[in-house]
C-alpha positions as CSV (number, residue, x, y, z in Angstrom):
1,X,-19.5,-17.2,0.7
2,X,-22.2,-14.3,-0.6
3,X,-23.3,-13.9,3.6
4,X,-19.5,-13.8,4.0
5,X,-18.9,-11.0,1.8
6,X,-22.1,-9.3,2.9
7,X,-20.8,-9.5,6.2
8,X,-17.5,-8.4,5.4
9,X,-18.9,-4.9,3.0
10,X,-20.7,-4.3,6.3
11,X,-17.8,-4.2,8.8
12,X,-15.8,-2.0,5.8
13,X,-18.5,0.5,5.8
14,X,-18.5,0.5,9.6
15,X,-14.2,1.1,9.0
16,X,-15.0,3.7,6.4
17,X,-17.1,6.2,8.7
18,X,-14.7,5.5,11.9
19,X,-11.6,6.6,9.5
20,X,-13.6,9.7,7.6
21,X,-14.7,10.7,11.0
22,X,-11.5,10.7,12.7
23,X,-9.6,12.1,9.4
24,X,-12.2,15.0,9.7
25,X,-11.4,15.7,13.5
26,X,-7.9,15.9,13.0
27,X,-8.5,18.7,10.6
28,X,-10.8,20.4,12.1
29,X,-8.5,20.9,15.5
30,X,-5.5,21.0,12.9
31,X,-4.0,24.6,14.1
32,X,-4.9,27.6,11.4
33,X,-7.6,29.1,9.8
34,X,-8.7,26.5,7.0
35,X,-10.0,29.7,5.0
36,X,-6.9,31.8,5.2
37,X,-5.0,28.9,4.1
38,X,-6.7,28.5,1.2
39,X,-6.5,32.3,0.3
40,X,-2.7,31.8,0.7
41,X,-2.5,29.3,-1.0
42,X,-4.6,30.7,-4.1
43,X,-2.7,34.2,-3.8
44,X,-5.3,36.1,-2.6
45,X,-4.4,38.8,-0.9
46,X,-6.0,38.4,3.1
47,X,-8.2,40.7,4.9
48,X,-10.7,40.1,7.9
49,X,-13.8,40.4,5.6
50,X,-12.6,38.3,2.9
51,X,-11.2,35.6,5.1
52,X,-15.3,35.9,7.1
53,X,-16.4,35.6,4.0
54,X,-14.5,32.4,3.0
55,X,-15.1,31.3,6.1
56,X,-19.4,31.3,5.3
57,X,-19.0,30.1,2.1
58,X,-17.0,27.1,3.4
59,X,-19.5,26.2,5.7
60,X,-17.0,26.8,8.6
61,X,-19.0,28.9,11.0
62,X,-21.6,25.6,11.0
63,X,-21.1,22.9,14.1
64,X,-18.6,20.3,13.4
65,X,-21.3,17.4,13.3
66,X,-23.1,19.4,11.0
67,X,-19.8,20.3,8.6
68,X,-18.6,16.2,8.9
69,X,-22.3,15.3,7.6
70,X,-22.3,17.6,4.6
71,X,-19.1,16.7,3.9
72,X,-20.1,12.8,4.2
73,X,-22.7,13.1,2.1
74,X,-20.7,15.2,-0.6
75,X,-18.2,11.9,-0.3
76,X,-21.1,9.6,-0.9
77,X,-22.0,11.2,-4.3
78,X,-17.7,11.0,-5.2
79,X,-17.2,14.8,-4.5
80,X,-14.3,14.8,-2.0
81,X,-14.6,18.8,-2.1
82,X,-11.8,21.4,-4.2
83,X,-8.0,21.5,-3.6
84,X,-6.8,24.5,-1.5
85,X,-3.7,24.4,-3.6
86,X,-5.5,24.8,-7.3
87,X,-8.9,24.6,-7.0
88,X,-9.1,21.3,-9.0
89,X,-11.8,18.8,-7.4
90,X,-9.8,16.5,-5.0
91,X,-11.5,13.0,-6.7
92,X,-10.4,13.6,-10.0
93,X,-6.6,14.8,-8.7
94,X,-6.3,11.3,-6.6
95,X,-8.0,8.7,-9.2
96,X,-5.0,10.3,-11.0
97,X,-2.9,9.7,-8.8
98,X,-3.7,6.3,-8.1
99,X,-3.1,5.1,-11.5
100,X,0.9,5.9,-11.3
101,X,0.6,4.5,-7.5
102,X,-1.1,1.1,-8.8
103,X,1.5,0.7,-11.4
104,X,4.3,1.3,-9.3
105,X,2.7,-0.8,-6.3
106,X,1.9,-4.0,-8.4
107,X,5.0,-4.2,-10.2
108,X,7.3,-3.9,-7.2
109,X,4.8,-6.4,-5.9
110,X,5.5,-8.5,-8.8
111,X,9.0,-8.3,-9.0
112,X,9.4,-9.2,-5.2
113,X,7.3,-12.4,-5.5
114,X,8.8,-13.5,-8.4
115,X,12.2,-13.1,-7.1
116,X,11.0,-14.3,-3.2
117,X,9.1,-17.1,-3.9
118,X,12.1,-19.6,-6.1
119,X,14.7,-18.6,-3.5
120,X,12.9,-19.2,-0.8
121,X,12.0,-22.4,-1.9
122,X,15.8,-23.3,-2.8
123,X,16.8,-22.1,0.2
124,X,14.4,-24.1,2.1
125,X,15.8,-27.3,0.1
126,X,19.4,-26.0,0.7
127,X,18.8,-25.6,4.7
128,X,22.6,-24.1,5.9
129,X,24.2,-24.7,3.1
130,X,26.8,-21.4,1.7
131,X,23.7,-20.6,-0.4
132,X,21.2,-20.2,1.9
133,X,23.6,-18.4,4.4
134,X,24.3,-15.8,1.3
135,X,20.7,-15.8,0.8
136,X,19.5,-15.1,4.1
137,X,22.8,-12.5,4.8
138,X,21.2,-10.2,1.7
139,X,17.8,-10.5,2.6
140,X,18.3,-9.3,5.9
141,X,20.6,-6.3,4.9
142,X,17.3,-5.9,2.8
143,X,14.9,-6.3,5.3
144,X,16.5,-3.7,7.5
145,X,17.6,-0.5,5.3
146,X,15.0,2.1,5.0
147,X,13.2,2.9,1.9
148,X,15.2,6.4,1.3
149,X,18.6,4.8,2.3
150,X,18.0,2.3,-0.6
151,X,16.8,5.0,-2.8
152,X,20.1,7.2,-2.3
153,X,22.6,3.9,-3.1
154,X,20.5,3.4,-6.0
155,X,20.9,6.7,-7.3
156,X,24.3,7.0,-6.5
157,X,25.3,3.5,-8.2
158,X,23.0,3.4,-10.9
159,X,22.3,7.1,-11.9
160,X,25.6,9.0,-10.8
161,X,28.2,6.5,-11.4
162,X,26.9,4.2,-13.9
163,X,24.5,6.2,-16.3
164,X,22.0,3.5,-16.5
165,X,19.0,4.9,-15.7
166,X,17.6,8.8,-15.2
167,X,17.7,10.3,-11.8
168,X,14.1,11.6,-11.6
169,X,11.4,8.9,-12.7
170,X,9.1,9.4,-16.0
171,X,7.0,7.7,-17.7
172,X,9.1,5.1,-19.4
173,X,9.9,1.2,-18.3
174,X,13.6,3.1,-17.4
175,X,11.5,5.8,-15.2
176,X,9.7,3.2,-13.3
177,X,12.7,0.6,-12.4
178,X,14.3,2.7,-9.9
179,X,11.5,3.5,-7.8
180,X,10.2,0.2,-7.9
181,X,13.8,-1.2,-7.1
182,X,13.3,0.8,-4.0
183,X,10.2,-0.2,-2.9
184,X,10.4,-3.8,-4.0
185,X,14.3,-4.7,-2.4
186,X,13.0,-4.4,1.4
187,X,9.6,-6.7,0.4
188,X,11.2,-9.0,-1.4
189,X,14.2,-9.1,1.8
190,X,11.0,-9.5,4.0
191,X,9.0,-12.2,1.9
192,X,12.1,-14.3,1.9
193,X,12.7,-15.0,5.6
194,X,8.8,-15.6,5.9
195,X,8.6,-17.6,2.9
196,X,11.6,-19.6,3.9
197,X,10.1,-20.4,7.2
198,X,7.0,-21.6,6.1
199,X,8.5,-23.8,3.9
200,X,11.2,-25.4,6.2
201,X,8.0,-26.1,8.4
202,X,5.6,-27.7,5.8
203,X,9.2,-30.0,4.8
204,X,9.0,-31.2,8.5
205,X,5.8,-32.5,7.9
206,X,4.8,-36.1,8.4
207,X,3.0,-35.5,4.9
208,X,6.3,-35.0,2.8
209,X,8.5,-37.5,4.5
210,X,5.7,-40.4,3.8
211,X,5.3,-39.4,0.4
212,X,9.4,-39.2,-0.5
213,X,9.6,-42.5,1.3
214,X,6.7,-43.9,-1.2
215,X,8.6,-42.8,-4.5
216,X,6.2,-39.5,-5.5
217,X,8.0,-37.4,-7.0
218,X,9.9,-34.1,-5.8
219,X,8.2,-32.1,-8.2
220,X,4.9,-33.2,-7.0
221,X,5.8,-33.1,-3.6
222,X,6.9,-29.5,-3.8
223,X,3.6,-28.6,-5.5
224,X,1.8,-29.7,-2.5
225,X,4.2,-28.2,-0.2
226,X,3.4,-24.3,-2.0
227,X,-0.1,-25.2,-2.3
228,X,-0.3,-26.0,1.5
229,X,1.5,-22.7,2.0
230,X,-0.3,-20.5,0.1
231,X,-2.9,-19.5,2.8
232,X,0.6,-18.2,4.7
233,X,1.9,-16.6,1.6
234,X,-1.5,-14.8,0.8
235,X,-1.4,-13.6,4.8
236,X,2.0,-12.0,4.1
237,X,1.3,-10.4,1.1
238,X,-1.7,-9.3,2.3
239,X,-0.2,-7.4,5.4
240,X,2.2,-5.9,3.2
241,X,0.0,-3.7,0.9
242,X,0.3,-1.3,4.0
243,X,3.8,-1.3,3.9
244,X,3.9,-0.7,0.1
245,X,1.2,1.9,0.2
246,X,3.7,3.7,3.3
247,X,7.0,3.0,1.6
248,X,5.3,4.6,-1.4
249,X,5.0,7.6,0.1
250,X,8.9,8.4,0.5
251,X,9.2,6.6,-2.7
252,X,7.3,8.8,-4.8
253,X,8.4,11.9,-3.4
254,X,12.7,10.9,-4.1
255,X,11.9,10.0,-7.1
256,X,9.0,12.7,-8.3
257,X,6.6,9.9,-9.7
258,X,3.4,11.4,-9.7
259,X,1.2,9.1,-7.5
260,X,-1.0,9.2,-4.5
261,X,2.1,9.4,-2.4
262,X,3.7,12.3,-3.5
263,X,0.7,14.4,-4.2
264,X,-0.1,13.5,0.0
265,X,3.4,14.5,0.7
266,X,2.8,17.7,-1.3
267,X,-0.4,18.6,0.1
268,X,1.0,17.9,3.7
269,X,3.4,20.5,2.9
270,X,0.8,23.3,1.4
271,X,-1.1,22.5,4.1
272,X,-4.4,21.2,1.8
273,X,-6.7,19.6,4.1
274,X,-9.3,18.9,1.2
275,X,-6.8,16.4,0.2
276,X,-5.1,15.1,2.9
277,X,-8.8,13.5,4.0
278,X,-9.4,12.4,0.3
279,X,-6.2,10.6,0.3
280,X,-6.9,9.3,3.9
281,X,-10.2,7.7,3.1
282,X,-9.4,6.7,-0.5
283,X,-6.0,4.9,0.6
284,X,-8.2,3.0,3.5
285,X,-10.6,1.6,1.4
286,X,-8.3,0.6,-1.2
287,X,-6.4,-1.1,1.8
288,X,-9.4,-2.6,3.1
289,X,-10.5,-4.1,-0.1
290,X,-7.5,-5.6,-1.2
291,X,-7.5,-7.5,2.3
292,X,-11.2,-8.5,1.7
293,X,-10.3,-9.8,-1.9
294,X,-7.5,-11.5,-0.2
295,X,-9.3,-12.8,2.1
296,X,-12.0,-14.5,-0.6
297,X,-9.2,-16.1,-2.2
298,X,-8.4,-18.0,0.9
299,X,-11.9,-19.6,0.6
300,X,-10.6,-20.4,-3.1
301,X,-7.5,-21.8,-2.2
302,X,-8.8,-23.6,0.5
303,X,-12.5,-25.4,-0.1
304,X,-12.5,-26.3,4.1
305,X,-12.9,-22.5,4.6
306,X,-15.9,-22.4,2.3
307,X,-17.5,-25.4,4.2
308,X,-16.7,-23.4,7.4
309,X,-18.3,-20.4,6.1
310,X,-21.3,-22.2,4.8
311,X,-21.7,-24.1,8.4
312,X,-22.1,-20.6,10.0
């Protein structure tokens, strides 16, 4: 398991430089002047001598290998370089950030597993029965509207028509539910179709039939059946931390919660490149490590994968 993971924090830091290296390019043949947008964007008032001068002190008149390099090793150390917008340093403005993003993220997370997981076991028991047709009929609807189309019904219903909670998200458990009903309705939609089918396939097998014919019972039975389904279930949830980190995005920015999402979507707008590459490379290796943690835990949920591991 330890050469697994050492193998593993290898390929990430190979990931890492690919994605801070192509995050860089993009800015660097992004159209503009990245000093006189950060004059503009201060207020200062632009001239040819001032912007030349930005332009040195940036380090802009250097070769791009040579900029990517000091800015690589400045990343290294945690300094991810100043904010066009403010000034501010760009770490400190996204480990800000990420706090609100990792409170919305894991409790949309939460709520979609714990409402995924018991219906798609009971539908999986009720197999086309007016349950499971209801069921499958929502989660699809789910499944297919868009993040901000959810987001407007909800405001509409919930804020406009009912009173029931506040239009623009704050701080409070009443601030967080609407955003995180719109991020956690098309996951939960998702998880239940893949759940459900995992299920209805580990029912089919041999394994269950011989042990309901033998008197063990259901409750048991169904215990092995999640277990033997949890290397699935990790695999899906995995693959969607991308979605939640992407849905996020619109999320944040309907609903002004102050997260990683919405401070990229602000900073796309003002144009501040300083922070579009932090959030870039901070959002890929929080990505990447989830999946590696994720990953670990199917060696803990399954002890054949840690044999495997140790074989090689």
């Amino acid at each position: 398991m330890a050469k697994y993971i050492v193998k593993r924090l290898i390929h990430l830091i190979g990931i890492m430089i690919a994605v801070s290296f192509l995050t860089f390019l993009l800015m660097y043949l992004s159209p503009g002047d990245a000093a006189a947008k950060k004059l503009n964007a201060q207020g200062v008032a632009v001239s040819e001598e001032i912007i030349e001068k930005t332009r040195e002190s940036m380090g802009l008149n250097r070769p791009f290998l040579v900029q990517y390099g000091d800015w690589a090793l400045h990343a290294l150390q945690g300094d991810l370089g100043e904010s066009y917008k403010d000034g501010f340093p760009v770490a400190g403005k996204l480990v800000k950030g990420l706090r609100y993003t990792a409170i919305l993220a894991l409790t949309s997370m939460a709520l979609a597993l714990v409402v995924a997981l018991p219906l798609s076991i009971l539908t999986a028991l009720k197999k086309d029965t007016l349950l499971d047709d209801i069921t499958r009929l929502f989660s699809f609807i789910g499944n297919s509207l868009p993040n901000f189309l959810i987001s407007v019904l909800l405001m509409y219903f919930l804020c406009v028509r009912a009173h029931l909670l506040p239009l623009v998200a704050n701080e409070s458990i009443k601030g967080l539910l609407m955003p995180c009903l719109a991020l956690s309705i098309p996951i939960c939609g998702r998880f239940i179709r893949q759940f459900r089918a995992e299920f209805l396939e580990q029912l089919g097998k041999p394994y269950v039939s011989g042990a309901m014919l033998r008197g063990v019972k259901r409750r048991y039975v169904l215990k092995n059946v999640l277990h033997n389904s949890s290397i699935s279930i990790l695999t899906i949830v995995g693959l969607s931390i991308g979605t939640l980190f992407g849905g996020s995005v619109v999320i944040e920015t309907i609903f002004r919660w102050p997260g990683l999402g919405k401070l990229a979507m602000d900073a796309i707008t003002n144009r501040d490149y300083p922070v579009i590459q932090g959030f870039v490379l901070f959002t890929s290796t929080v990505y990447v490590v989830i999946n590696l943690l994720i990953d670990i835990c199917y060696s803990w949920v399954d002890p054949r994968l840690r044999k495997k591991e140790g074989d090689s």
